[in-house]
Backbone bond lengths (Angstrom), bond angles and torsions (degrees), N, CA, C in turn:
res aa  C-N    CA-C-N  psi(-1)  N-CA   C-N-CA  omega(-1)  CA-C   N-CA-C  phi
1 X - - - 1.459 - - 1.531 109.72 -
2 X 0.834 123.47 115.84 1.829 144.89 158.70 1.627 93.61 -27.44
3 X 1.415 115.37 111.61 1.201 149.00 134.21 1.250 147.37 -68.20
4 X 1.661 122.68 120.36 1.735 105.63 -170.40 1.840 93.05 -123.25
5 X 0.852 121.63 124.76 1.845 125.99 -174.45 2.053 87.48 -104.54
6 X 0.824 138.79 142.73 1.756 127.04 139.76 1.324 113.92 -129.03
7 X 0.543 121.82 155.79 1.495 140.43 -178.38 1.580 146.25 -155.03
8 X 1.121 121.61 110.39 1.954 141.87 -139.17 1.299 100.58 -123.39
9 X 1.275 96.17 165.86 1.634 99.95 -171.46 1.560 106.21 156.90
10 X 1.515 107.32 171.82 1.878 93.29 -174.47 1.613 97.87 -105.66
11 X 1.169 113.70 160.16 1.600 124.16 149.79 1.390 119.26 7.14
12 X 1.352 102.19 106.51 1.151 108.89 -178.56 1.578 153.54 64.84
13 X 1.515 83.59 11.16 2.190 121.78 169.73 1.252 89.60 -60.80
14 X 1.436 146.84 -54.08 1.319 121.46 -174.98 1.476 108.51 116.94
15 X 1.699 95.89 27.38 1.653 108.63 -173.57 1.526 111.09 -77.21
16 X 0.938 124.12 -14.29 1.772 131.68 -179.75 1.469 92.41 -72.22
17 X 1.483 99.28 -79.60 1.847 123.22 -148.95 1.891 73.02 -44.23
18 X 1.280 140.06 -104.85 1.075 161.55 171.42 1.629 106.51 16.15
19 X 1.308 96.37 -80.19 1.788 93.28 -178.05 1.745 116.28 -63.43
20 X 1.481 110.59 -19.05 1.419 114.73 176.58 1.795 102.65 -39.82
21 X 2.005 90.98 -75.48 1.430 103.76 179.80 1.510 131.19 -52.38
22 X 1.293 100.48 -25.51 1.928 105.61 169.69 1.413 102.07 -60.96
23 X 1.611 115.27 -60.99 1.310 96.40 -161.00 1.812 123.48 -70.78
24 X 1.437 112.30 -11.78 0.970 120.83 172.87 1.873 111.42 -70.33
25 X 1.147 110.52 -49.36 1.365 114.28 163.74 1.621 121.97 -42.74
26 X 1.561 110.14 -31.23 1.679 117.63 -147.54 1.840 88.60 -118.91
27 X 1.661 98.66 -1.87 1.489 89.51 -155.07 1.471 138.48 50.39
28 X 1.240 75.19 34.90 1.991 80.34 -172.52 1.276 120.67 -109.86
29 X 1.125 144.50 142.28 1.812 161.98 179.25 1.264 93.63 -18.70
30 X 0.975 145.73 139.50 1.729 150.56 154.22 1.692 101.19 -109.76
31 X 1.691 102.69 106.33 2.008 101.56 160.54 1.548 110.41 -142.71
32 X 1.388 84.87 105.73 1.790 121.88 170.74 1.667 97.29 -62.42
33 X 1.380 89.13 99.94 1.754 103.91 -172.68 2.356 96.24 -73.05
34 X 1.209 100.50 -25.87 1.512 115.72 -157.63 1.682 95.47 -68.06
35 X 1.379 107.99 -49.67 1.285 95.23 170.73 1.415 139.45 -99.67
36 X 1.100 124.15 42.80 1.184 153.19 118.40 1.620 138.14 -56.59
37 X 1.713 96.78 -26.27 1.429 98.28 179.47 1.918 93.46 -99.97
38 X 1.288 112.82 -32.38 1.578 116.80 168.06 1.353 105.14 -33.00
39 X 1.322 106.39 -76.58 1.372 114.94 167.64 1.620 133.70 4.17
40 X 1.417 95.07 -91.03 1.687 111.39 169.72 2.090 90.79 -50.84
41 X 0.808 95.55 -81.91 1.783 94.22 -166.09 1.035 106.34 -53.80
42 X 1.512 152.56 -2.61 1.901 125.05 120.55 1.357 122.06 -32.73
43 X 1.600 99.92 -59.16 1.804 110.14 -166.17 2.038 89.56 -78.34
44 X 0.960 140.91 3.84 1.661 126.37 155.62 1.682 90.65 -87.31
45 X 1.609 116.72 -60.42 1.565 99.41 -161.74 1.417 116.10 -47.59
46 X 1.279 121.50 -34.32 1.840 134.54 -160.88 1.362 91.32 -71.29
47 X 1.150 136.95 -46.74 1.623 144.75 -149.02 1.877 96.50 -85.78
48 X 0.721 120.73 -11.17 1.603 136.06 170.28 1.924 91.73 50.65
49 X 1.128 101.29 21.17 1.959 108.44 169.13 2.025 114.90 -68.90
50 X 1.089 83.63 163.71 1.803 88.48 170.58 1.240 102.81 -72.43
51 X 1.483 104.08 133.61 1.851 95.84 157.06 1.684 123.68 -82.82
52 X 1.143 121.18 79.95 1.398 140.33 -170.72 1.759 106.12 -110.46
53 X 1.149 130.62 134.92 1.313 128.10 175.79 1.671 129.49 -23.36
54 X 1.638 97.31 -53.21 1.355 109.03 -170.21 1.730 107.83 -86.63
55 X 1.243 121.96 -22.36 1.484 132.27 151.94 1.874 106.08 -53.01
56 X 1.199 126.00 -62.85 1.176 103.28 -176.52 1.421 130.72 -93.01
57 X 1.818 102.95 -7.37 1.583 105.81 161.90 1.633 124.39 -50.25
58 X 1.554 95.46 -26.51 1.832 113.35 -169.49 1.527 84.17 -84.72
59 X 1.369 151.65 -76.17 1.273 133.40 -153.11 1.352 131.34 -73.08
60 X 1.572 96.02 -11.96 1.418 103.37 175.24 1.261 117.27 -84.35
61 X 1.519 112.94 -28.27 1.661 130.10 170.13 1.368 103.35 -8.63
62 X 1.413 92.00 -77.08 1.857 113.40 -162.48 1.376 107.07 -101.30
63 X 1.025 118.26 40.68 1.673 119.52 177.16 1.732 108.33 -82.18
64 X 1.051 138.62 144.06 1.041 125.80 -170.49 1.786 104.37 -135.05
65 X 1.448 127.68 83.72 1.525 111.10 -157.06 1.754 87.69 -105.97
66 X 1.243 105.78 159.93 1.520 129.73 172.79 1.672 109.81 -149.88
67 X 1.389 96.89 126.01 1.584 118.26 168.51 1.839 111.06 -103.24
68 X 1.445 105.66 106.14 1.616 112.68 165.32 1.300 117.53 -44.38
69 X 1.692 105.31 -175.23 1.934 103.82 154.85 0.902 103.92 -78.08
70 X 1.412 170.17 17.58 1.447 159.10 -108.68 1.442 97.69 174.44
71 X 1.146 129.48 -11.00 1.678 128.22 178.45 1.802 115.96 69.19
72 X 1.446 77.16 5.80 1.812 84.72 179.33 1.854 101.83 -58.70
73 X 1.246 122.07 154.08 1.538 116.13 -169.72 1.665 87.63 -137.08
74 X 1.815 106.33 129.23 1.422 111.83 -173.74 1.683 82.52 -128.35
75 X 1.556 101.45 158.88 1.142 151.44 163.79 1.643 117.03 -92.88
76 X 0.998 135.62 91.18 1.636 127.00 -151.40 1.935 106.41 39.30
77 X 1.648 88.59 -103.12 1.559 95.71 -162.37 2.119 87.03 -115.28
78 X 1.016 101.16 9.98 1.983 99.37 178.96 1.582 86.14 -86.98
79 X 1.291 116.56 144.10 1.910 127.23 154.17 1.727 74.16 -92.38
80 X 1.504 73.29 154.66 1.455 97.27 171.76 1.975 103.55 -164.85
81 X 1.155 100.03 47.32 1.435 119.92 -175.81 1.612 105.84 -61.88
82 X 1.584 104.36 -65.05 1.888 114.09 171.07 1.238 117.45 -60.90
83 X 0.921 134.49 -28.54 1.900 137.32 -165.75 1.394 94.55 -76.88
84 X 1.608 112.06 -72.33 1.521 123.62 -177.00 1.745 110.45 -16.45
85 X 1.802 115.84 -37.24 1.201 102.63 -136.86 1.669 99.32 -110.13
86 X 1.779 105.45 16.26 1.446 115.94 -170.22 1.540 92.19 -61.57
87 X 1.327 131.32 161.07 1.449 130.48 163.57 1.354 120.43 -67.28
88 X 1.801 131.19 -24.76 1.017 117.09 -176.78 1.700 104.85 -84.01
89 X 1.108 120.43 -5.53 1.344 140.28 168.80 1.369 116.15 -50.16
90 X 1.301 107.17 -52.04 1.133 138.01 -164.54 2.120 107.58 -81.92
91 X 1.511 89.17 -38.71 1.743 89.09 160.38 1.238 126.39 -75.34
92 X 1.487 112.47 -30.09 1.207 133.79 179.72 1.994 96.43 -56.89
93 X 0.824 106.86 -71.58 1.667 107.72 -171.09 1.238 113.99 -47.80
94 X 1.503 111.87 -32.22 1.508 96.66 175.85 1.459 112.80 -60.85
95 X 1.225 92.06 -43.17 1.874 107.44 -163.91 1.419 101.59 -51.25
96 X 1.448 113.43 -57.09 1.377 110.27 179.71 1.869 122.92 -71.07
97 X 0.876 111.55 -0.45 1.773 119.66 179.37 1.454 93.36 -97.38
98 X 1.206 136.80 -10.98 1.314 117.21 174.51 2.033 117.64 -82.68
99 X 1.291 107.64 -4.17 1.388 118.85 161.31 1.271 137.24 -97.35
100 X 1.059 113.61 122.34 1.236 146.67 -152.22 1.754 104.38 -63.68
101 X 0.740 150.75 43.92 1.489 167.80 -148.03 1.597 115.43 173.96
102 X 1.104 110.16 -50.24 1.754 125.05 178.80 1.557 86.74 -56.52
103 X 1.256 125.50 -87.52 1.668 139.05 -167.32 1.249 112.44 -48.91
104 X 1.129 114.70 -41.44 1.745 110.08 160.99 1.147 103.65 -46.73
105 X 1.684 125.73 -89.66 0.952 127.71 -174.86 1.784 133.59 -20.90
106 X 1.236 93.64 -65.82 1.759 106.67 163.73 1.560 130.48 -66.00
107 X 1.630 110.08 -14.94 1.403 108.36 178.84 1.454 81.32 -81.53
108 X 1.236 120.80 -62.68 2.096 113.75 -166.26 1.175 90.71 -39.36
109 X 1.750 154.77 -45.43 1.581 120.88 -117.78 2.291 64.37 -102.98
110 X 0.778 129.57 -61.75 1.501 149.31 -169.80 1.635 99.66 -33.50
111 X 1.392 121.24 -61.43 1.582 129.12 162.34 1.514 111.03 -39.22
112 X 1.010 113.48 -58.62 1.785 129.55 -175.12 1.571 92.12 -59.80
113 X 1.126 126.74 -65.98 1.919 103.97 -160.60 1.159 96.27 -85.65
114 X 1.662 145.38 7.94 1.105 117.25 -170.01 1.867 104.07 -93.65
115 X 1.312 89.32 9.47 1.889 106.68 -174.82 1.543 105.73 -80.28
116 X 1.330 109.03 -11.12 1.835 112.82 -154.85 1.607 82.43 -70.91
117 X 1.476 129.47 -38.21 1.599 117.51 -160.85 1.236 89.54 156.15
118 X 1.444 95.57 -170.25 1.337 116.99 -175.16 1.795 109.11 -50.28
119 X 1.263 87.94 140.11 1.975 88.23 -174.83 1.859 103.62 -157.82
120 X 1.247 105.00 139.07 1.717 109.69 164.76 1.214 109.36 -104.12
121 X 1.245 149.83 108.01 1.355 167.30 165.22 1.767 123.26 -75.57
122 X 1.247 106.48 115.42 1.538 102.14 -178.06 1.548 104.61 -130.98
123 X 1.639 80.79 151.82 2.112 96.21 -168.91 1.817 119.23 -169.61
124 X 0.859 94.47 -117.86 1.763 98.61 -176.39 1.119 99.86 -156.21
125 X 1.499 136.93 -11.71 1.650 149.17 -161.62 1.421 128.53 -148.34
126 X 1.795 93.55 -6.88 1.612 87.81 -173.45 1.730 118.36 -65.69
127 X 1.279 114.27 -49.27 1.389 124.43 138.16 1.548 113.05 26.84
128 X 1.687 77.95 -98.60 1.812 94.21 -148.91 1.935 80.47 -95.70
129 X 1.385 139.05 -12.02 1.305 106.88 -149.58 1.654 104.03 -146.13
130 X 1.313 118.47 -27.71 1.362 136.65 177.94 1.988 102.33 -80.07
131 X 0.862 110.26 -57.54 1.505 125.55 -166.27 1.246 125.17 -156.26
132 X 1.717 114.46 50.97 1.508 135.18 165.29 1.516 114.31 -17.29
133 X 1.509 99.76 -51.68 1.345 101.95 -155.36 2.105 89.71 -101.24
134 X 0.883 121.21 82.91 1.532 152.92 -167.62 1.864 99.38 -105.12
135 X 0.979 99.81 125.63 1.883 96.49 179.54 1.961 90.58 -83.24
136 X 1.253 133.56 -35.57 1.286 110.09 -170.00 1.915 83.35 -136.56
137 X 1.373 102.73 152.90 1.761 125.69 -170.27 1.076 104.36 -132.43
138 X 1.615 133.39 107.95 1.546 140.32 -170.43 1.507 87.85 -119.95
139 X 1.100 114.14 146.32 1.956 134.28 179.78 1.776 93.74 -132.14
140 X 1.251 133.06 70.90 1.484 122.92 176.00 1.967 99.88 -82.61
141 X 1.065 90.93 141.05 1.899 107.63 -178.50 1.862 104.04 -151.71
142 X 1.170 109.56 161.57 1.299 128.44 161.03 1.316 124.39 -172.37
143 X 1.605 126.27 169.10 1.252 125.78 -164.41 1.994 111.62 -42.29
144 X 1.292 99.56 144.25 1.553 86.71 167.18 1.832 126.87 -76.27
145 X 1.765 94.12 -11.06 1.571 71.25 168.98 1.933 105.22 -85.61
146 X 1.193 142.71 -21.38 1.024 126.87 159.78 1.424 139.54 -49.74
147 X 1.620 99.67 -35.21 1.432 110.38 158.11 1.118 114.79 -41.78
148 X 1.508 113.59 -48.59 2.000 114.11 -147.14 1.669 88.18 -83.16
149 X 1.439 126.32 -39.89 1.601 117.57 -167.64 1.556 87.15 -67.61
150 X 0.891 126.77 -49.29 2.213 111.47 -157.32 2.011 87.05 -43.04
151 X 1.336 102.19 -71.94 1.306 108.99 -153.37 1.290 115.33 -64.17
152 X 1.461 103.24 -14.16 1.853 92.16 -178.60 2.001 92.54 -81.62
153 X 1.295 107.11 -20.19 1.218 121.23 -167.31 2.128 105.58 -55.15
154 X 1.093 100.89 -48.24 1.556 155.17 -170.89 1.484 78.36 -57.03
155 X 1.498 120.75 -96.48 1.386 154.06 176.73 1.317 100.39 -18.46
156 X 1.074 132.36 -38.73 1.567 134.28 -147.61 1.768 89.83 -117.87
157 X 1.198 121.05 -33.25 1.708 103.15 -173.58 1.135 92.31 -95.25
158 X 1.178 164.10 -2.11 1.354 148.11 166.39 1.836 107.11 -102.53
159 X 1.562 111.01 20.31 1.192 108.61 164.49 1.285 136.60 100.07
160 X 1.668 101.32 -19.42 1.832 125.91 -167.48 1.736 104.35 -93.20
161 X 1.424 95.36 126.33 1.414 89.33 -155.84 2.081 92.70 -79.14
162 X 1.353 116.98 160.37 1.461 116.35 178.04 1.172 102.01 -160.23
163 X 1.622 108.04 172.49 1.876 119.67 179.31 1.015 103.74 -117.48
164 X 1.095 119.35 135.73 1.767 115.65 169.67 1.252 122.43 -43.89
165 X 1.672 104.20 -67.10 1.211 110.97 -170.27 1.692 115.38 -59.64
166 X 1.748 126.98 -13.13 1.313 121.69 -171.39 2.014 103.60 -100.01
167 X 1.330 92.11 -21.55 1.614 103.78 158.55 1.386 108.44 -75.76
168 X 1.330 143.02 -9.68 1.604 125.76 170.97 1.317 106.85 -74.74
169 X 1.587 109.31 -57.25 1.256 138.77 176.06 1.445 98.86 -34.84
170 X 1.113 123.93 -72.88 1.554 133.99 -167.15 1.599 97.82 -52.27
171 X 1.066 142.43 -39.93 1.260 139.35 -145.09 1.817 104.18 -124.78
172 X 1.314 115.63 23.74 1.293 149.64 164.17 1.031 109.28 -79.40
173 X 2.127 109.76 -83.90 1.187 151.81 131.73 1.596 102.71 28.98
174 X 1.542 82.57 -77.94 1.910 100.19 179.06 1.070 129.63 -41.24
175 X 1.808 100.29 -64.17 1.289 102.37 174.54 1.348 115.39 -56.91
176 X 1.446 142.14 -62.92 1.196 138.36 160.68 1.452 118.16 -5.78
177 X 1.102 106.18 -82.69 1.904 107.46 165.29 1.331 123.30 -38.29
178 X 1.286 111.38 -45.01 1.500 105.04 -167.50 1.476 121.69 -74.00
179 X 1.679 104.18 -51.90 1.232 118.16 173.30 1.460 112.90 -68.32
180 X 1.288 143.13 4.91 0.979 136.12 -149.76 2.043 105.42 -130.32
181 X 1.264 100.24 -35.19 1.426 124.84 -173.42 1.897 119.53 -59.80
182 X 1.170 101.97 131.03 2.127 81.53 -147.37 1.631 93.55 -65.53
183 X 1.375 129.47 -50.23 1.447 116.77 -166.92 1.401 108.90 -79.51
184 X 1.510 111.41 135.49 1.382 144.34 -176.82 1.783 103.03 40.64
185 X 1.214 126.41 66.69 1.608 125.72 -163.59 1.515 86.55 -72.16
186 X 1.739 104.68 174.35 1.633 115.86 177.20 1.045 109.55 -92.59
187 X 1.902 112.35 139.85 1.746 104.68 -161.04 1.453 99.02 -176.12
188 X 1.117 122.42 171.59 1.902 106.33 -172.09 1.147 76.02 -137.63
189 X 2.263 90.15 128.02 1.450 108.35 171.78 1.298 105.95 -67.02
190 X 1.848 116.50 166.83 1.044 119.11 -166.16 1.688 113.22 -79.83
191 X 1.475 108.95 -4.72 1.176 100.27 175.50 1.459 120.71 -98.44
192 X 1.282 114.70 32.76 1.560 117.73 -159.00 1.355 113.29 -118.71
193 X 1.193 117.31 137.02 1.467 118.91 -167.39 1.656 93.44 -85.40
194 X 1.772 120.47 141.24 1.261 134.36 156.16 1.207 117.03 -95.89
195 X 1.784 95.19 126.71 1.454 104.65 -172.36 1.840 92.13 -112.07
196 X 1.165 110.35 141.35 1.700 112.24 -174.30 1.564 82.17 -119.94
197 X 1.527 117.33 114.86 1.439 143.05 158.32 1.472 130.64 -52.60
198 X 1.887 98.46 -20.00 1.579 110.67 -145.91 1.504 90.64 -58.37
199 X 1.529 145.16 -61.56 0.775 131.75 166.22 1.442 153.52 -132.20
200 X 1.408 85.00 80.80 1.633 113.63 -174.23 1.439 103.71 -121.67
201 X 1.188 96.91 173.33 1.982 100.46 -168.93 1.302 90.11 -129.55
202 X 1.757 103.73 142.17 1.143 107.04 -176.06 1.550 135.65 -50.09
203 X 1.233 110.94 -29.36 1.483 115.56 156.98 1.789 122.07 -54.84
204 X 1.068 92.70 -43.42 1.595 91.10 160.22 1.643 147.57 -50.82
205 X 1.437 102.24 -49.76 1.384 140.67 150.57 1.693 100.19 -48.81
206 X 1.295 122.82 -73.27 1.521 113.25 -167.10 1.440 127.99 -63.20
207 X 1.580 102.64 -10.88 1.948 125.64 -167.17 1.829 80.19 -106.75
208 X 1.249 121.97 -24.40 1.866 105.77 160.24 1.220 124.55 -52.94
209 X 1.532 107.81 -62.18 1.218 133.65 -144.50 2.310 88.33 -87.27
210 X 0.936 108.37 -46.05 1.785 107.70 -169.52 1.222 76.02 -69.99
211 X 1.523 162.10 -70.45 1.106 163.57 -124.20 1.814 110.35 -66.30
212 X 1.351 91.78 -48.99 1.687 127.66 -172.15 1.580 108.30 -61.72
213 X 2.132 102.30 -48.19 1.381 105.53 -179.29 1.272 113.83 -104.85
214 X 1.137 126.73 -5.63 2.086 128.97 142.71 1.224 93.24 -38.32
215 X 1.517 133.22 -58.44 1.620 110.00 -130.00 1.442 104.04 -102.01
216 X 1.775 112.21 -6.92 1.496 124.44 174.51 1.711 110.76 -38.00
């Protein structure tokens, strides 16, 4: 039976690493809604343009993103899997998800594959705004100084050099933006179970969450 898991949360809860392994466990679709919005806010950062509405309504126009089985994240026919995941990248997406054209756009492309079958979906909106009607609703969060170590953690094994302390900052930032931004802000629908990460290990977290959608 066709399964929908989603799961939201702010910066750096550990919603990727997490739903990766569920769906591999559940065999189920894995689509990292987050990098998709990275995405567009590379192609604004590259364009060295203002980030102003009508500046990124025009680049997002013709944006063309595709997610593999492999979570590899392309730009037409460019991967652009490593770039996406620079931190100012990562401000960049908020900035640009707060317009109202971008989220259109990406909730349709996000609605459309989540039809392929069973799928766990993670974001800031899938929740309350991507896929309401979700058979299971995960809200994973934890302290922000834990946040900032995963990702500087993150940052450092894939090579990108970072500071902690300007990665806390950054991921402050986020929350600020995200939760704050009038269309689809970050927020745990009311039907969604909160899972607090601060200290659990990711194996822990993923034997929650398969646990949660076994017992659906």
């Amino acid at each position: 039976m066709k399964k929908i898991i989603a799961v939201d949360g702010p910066a750096g809860a550990g919603k990727s690493t997490v739903s990766k392994l569920v769906a591999k466990k559940l065999n189920f679709t894995y689509i990292d809604t987050g990098a998709m919005y990275r995405a567009v806010g590379l192609k604004v950062f590259e364009s060295g343009k203002p980030v102003n509405e009508e500046t990124v309504t025009e680049i997002a126009k013709d944006i063309e993103i595709r997610l593999d089985e492999s979570a590899r994240v392309f730009i037409g026919e460019r991967e652009v899997t490593k770039e996406i995941r620079m931190p100012e990248i990562g401000n960049m997406a908020s900035a640009v998800g707060k317009f109202g054209f971008v989220r259109k756009k990406l909730t349709e492309l996000q609605r459309e594959m989540a039809k392929s079958g069973s799928v766990i979906m993670d974001g800031r909106d899938i929740g309350t705004a991507v896929l309401p009607g979700a058979d299971l609703k995960i809200f994973l969060t934890a302290s922000v100084e834990e946040r900032a170590r995963r990702r500087f953690d993150e940052l450092r094994e894939k090579g990108i050099s970072a500071d902690l302390k300007k990665v806390e900052e950054e991921i402050i930032m986020r929350d600020k933006q995200d939760s704050e931004r009038e269309i689809a802000p970050l927020k745990k629908a009311d039907d969604a179970i909160l899972l607090d990460t601060t200290k659990l290990s990711i194996a822990e977290v993923v034997e929650k969450i398969v646990g949660l959608a076994e017992a659906e």
